[in-house]
PDB file of N, CA, C and O in Angstrom:
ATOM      1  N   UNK A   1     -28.164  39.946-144.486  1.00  0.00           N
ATOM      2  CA  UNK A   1     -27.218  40.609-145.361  1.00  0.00           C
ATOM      3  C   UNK A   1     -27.960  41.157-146.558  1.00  0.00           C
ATOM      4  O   UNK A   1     -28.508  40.369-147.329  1.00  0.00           O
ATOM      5  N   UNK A   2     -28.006  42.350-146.741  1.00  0.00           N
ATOM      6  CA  UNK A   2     -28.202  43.089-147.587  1.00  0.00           C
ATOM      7  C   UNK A   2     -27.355  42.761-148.964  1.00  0.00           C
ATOM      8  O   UNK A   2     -26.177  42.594-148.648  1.00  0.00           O
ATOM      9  N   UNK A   3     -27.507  42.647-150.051  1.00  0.00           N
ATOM     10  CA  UNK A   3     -26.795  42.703-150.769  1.00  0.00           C
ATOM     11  C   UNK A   3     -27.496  43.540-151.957  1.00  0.00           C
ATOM     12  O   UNK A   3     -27.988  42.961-152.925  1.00  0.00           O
ATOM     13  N   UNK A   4     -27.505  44.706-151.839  1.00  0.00           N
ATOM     14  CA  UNK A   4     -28.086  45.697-152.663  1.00  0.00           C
ATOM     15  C   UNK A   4     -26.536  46.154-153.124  1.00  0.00           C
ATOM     16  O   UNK A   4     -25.557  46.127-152.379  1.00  0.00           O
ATOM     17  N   UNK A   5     -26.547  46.554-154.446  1.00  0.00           N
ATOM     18  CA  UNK A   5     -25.410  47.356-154.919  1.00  0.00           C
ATOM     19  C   UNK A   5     -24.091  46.544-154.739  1.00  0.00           C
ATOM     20  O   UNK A   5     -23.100  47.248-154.934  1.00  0.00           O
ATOM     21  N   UNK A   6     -23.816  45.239-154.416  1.00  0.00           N
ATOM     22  CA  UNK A   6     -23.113  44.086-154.365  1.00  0.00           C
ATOM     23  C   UNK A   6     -22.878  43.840-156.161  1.00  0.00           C
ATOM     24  O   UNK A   6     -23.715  43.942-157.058  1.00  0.00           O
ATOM     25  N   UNK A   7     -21.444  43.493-156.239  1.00  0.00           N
ATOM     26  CA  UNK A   7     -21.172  42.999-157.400  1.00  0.00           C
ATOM     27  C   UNK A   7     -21.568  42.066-157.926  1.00  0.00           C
ATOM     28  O   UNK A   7     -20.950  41.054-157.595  1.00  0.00           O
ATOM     29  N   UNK A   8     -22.514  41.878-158.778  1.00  0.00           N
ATOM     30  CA  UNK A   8     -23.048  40.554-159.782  1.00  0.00           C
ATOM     31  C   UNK A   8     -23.712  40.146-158.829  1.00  0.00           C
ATOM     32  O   UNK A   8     -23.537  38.936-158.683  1.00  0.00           O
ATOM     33  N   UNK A   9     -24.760  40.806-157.716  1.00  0.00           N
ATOM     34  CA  UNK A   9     -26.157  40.344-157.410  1.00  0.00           C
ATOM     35  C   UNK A   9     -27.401  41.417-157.204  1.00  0.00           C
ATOM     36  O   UNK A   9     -27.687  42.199-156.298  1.00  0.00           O
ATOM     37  N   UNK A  10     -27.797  41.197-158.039  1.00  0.00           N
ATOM     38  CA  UNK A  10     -29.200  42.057-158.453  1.00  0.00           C
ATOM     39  C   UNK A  10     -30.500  41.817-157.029  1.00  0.00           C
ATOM     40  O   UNK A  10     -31.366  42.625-156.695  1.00  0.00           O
ATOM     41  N   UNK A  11     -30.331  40.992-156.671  1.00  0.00           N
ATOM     42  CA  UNK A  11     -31.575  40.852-155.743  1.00  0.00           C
ATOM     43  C   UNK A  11     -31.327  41.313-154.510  1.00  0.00           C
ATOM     44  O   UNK A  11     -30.191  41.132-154.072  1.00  0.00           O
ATOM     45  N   UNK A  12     -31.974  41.765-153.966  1.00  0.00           N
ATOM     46  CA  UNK A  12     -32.067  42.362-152.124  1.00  0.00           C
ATOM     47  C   UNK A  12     -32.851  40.841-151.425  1.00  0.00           C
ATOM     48  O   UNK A  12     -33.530  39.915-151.868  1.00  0.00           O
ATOM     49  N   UNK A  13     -32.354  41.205-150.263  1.00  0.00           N
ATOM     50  CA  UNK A  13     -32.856  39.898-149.689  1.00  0.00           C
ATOM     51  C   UNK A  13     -34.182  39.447-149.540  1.00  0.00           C
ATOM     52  O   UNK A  13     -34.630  38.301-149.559  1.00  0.00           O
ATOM     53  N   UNK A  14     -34.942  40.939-149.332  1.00  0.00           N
ATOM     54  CA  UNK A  14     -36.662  41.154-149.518  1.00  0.00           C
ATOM     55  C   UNK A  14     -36.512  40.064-150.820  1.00  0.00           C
ATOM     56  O   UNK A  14     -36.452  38.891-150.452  1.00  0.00           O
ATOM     57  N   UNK A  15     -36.447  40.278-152.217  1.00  0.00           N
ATOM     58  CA  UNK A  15     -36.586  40.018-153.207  1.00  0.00           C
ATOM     59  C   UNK A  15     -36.178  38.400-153.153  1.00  0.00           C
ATOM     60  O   UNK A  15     -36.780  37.502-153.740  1.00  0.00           O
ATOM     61  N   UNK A  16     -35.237  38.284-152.468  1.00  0.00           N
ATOM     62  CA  UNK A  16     -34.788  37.095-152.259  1.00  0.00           C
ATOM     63  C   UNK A  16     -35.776  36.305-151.739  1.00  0.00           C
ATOM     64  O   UNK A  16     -36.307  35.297-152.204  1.00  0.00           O
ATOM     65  N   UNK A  17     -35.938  36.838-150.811  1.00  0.00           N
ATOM     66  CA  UNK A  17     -37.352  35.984-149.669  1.00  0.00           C
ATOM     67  C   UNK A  17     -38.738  35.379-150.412  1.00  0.00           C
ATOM     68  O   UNK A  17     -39.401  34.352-150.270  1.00  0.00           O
ATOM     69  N   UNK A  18     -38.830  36.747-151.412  1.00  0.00           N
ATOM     70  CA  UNK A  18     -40.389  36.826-152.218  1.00  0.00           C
ATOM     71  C   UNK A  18     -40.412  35.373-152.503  1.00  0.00           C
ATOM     72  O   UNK A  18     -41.205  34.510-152.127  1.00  0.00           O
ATOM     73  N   UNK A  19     -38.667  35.257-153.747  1.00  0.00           N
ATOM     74  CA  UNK A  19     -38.988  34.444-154.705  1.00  0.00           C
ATOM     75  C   UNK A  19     -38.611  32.539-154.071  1.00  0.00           C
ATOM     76  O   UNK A  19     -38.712  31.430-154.596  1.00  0.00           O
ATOM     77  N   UNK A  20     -38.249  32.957-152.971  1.00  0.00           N
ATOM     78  CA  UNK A  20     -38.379  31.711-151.919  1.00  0.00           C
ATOM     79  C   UNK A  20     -39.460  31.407-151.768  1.00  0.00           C
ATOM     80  O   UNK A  20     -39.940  30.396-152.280  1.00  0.00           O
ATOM     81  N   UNK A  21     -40.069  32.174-151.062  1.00  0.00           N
ATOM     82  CA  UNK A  21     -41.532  32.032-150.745  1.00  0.00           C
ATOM     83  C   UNK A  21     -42.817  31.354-152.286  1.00  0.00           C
ATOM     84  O   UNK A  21     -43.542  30.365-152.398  1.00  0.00           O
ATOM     85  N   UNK A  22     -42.501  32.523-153.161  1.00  0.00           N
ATOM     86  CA  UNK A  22     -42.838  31.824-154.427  1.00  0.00           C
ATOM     87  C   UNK A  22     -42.739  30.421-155.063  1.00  0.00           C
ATOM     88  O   UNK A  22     -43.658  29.832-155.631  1.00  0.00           O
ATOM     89  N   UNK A  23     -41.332  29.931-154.858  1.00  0.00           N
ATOM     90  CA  UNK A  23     -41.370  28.693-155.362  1.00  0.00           C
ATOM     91  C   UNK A  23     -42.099  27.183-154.582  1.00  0.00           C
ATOM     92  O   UNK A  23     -42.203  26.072-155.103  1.00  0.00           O
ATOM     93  N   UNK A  24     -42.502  27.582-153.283  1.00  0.00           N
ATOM     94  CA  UNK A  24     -43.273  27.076-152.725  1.00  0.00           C
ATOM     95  C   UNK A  24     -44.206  26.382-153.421  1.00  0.00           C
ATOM     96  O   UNK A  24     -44.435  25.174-153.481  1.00  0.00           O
ATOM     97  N   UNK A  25     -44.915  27.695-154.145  1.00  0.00           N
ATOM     98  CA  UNK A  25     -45.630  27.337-155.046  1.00  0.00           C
ATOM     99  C   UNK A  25     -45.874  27.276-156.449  1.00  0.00           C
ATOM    100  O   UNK A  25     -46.793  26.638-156.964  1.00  0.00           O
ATOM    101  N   UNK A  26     -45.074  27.919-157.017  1.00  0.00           N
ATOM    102  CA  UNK A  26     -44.737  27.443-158.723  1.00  0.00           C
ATOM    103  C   UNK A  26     -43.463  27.708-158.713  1.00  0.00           C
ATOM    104  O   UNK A  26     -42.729  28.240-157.880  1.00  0.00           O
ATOM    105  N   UNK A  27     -43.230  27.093-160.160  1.00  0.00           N
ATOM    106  CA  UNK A  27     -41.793  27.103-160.866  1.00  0.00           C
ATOM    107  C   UNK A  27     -41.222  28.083-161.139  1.00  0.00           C
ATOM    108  O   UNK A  27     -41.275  28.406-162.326  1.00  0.00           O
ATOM    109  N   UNK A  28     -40.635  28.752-160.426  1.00  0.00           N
ATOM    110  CA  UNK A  28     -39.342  30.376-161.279  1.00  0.00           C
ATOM    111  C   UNK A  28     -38.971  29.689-162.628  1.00  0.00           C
ATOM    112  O   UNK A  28     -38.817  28.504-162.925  1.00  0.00           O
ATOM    113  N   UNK A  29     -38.901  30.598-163.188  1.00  0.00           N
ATOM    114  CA  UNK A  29     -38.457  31.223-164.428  1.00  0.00           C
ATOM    115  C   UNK A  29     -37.009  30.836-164.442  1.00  0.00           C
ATOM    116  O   UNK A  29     -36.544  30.749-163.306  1.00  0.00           O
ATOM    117  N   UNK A  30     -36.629  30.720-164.882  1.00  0.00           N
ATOM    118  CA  UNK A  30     -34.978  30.551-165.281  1.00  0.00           C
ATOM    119  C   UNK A  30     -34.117  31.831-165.066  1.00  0.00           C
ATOM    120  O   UNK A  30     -32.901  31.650-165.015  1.00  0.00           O
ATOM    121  N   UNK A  31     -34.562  33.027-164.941  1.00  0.00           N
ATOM    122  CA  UNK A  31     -34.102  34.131-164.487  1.00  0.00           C
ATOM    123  C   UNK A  31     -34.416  34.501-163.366  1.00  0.00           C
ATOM    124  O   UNK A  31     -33.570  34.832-162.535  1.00  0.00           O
ATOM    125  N   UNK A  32     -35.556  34.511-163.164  1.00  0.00           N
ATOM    126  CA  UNK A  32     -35.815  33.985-161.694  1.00  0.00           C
ATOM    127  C   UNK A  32     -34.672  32.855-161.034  1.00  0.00           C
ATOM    128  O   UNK A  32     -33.866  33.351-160.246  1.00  0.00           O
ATOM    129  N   UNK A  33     -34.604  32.007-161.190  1.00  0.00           N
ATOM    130  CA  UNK A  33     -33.673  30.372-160.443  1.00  0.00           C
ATOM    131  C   UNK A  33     -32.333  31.057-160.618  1.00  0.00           C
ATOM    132  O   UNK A  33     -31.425  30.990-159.789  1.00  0.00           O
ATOM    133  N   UNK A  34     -32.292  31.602-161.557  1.00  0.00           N
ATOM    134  CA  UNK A  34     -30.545  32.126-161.829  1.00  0.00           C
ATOM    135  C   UNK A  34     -30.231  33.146-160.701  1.00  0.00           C
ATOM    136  O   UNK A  34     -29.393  32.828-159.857  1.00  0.00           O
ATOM    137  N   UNK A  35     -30.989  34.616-160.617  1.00  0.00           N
ATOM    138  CA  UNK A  35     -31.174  35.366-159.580  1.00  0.00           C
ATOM    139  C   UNK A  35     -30.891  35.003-158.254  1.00  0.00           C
ATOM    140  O   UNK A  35     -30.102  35.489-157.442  1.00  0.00           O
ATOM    141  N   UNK A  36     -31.824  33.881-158.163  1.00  0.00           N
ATOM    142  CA  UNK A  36     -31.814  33.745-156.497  1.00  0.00           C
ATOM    143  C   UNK A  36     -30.722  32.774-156.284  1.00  0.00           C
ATOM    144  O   UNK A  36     -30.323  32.569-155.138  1.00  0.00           O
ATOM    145  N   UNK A  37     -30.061  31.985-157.580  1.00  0.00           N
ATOM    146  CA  UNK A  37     -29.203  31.123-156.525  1.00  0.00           C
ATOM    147  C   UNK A  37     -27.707  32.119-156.360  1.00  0.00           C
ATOM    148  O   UNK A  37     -26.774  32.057-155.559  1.00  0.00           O
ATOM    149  N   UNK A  38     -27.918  32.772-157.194  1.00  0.00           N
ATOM    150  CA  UNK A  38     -26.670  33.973-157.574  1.00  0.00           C
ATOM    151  C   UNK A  38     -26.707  34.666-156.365  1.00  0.00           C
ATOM    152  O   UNK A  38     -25.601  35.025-155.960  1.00  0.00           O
ATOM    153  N   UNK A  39     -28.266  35.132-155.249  1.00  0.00           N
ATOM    154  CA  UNK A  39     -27.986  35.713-154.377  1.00  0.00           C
ATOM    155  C   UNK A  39     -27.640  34.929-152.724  1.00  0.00           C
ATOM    156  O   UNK A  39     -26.991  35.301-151.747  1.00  0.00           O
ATOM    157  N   UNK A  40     -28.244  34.000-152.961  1.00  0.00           N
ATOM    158  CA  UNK A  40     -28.031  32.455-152.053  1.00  0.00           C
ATOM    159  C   UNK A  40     -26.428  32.109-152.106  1.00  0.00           C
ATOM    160  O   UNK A  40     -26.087  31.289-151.253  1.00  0.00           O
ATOM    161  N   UNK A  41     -25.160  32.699-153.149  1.00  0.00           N
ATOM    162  CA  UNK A  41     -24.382  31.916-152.949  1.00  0.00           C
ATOM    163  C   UNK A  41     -23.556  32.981-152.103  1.00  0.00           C
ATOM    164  O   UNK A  41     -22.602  32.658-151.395  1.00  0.00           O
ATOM    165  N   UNK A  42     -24.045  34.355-152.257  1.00  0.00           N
ATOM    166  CA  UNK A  42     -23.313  35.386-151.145  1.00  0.00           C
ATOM    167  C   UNK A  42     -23.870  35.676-149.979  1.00  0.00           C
ATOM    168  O   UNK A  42     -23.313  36.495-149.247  1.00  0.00           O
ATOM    169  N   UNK A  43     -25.070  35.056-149.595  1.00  0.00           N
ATOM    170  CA  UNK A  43     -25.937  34.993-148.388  1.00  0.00           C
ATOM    171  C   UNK A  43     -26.283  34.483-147.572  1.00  0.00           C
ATOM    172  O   UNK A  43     -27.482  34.211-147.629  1.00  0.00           O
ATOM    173  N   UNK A  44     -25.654  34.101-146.529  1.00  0.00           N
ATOM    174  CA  UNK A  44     -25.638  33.060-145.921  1.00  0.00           C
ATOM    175  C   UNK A  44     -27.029  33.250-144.744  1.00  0.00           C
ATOM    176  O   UNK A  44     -27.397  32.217-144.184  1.00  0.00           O
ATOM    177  N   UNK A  45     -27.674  34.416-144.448  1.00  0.00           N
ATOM    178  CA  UNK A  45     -29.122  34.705-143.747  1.00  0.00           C
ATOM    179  C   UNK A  45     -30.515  33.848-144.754  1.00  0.00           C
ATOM    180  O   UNK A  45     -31.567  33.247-144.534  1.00  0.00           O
ATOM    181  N   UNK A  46     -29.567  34.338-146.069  1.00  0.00           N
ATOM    182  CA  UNK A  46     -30.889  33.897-146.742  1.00  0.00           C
ATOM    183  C   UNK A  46     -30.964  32.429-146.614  1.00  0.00           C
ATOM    184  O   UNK A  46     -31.814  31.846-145.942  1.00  0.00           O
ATOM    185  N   UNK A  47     -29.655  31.642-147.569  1.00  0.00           N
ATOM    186  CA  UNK A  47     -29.437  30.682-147.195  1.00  0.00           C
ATOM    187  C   UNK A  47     -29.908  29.626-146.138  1.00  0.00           C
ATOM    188  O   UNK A  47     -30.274  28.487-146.425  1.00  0.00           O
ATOM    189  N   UNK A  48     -29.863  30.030-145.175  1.00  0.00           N
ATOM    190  CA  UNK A  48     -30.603  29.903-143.541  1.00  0.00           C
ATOM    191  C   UNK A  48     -32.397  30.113-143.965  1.00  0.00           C
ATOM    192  O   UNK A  48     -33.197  29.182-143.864  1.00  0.00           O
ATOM    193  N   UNK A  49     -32.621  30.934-144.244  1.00  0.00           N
ATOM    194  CA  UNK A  49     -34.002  30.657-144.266  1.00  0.00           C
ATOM    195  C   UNK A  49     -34.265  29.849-145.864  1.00  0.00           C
ATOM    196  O   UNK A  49     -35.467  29.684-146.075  1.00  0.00           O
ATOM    197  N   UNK A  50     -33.537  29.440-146.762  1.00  0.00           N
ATOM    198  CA  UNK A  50     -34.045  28.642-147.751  1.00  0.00           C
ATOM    199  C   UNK A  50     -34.076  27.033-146.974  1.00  0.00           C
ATOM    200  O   UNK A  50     -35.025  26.265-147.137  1.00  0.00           O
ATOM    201  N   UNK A  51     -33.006  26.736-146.216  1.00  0.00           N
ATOM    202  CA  UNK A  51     -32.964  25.655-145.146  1.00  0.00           C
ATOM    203  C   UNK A  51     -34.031  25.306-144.260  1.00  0.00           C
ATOM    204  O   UNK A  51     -34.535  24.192-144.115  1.00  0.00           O
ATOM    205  N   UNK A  52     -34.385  26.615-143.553  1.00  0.00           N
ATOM    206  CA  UNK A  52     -35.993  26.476-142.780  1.00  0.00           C
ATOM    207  C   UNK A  52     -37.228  26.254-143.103  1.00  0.00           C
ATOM    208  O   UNK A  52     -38.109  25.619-142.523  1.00  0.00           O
ATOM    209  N   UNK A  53     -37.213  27.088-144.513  1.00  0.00           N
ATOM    210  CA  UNK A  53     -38.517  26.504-145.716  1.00  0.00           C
ATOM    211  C   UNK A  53     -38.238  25.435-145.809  1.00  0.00           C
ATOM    212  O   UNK A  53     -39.110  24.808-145.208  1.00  0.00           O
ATOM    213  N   UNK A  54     -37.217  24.487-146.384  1.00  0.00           N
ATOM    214  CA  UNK A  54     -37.247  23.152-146.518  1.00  0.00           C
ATOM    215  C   UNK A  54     -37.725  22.227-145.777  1.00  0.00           C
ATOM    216  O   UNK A  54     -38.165  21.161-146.207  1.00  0.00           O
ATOM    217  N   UNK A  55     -37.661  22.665-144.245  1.00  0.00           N
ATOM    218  CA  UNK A  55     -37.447  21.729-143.257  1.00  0.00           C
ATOM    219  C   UNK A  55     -39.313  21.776-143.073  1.00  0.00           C
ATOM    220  O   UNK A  55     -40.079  20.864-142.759  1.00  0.00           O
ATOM    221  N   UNK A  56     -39.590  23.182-143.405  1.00  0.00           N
ATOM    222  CA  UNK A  56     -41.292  23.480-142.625  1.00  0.00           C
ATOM    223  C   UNK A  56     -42.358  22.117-143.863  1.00  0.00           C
ATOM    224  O   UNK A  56     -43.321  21.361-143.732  1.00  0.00           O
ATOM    225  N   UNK A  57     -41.353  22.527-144.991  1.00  0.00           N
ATOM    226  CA  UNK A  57     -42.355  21.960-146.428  1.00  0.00           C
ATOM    227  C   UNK A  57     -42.182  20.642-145.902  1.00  0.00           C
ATOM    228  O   UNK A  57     -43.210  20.064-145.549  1.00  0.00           O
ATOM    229  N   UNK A  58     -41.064  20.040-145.777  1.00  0.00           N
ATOM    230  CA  UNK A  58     -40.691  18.570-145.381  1.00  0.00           C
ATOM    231  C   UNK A  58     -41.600  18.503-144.141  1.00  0.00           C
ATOM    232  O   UNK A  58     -41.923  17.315-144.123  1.00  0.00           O
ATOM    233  N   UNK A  59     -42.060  18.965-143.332  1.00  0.00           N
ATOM    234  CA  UNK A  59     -42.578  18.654-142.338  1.00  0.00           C
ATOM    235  C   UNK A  59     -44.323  18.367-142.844  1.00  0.00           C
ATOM    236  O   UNK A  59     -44.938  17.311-142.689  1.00  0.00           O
ATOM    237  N   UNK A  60     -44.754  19.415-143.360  1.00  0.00           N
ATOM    238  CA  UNK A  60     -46.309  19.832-143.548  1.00  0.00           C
ATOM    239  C   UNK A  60     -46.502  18.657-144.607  1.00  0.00           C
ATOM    240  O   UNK A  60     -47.473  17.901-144.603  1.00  0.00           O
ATOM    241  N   UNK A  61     -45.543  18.609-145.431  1.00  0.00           N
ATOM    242  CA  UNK A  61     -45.647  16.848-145.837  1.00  0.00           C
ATOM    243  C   UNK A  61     -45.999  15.769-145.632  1.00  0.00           C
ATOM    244  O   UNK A  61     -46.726  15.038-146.305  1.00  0.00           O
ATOM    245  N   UNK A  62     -45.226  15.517-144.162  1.00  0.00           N
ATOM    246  CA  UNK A  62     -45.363  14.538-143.803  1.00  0.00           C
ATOM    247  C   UNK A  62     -46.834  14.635-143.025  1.00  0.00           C
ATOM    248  O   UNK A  62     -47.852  13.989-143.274  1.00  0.00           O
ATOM    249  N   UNK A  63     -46.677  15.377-142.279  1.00  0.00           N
ATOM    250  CA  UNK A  63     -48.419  15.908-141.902  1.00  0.00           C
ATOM    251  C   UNK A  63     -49.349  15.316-142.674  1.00  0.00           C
ATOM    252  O   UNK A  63     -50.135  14.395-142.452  1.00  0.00           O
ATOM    253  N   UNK A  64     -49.132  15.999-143.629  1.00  0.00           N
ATOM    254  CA  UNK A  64     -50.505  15.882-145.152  1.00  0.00           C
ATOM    255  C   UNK A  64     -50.458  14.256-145.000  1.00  0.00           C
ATOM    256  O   UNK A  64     -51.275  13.687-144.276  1.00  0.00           O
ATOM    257  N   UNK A  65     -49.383  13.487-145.776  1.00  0.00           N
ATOM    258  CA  UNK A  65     -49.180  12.214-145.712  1.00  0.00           C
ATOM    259  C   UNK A  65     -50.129  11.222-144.951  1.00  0.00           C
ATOM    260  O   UNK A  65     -50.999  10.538-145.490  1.00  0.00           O
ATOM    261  N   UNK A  66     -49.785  11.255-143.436  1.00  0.00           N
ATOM    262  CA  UNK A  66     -49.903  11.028-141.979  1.00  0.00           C
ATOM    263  C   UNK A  66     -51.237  10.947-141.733  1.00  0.00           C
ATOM    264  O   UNK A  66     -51.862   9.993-141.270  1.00  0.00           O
ATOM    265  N   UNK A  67     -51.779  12.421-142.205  1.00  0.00           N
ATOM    266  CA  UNK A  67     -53.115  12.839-141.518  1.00  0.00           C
ATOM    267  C   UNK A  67     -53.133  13.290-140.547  1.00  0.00           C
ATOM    268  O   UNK A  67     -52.105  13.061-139.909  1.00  0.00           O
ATOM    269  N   UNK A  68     -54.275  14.228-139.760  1.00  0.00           N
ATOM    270  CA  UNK A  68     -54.014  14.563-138.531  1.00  0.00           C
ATOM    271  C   UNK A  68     -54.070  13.139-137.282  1.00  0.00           C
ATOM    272  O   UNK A  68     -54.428  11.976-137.466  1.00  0.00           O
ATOM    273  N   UNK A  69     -53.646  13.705-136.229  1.00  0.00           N
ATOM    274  CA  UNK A  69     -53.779  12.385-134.786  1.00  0.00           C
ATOM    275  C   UNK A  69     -55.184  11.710-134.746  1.00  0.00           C
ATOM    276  O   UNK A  69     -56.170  12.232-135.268  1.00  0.00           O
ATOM    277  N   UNK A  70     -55.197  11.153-134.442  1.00  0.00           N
ATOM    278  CA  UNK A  70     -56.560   9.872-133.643  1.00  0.00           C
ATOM    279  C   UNK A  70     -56.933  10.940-132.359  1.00  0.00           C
ATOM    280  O   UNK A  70     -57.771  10.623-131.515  1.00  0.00           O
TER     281      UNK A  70
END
């Protein structure tokens, strides 16, 4: 879902994705965090992939944790 030109959400889903992808690795900005959850609450694609990042980070975690196999 596109939400370009959508009432009271500034971000496209590209943009959306970036700043997903971004927080991976540092902290958004507070306008940043505001943005994306503002576009997360009309997006349910994005949504879906903020869920799949979670699940990959939670995983590579436990990895790291673990160590690789014997």
């Amino acid at each position: 879902m596109n939400t370009d030109g959508a009432e009271g959400v500034s971000l496209s889903c590209k943009q959306a994705a970036r700043l997903m992808s971004q927080q991976q690795d540092r902290a958004l900005s507070d306008t940043e965090s505001d943005e994306l959850k503002k576009h997360l609450l009309v997006c349910l694609d994005c949504r879906n992939i903020e869920q799949q990042l979670g699940f990959l980070r939670r995983l590579a975690n436990r990895y790291a944790a673990s160590g690789p196999p014997h």
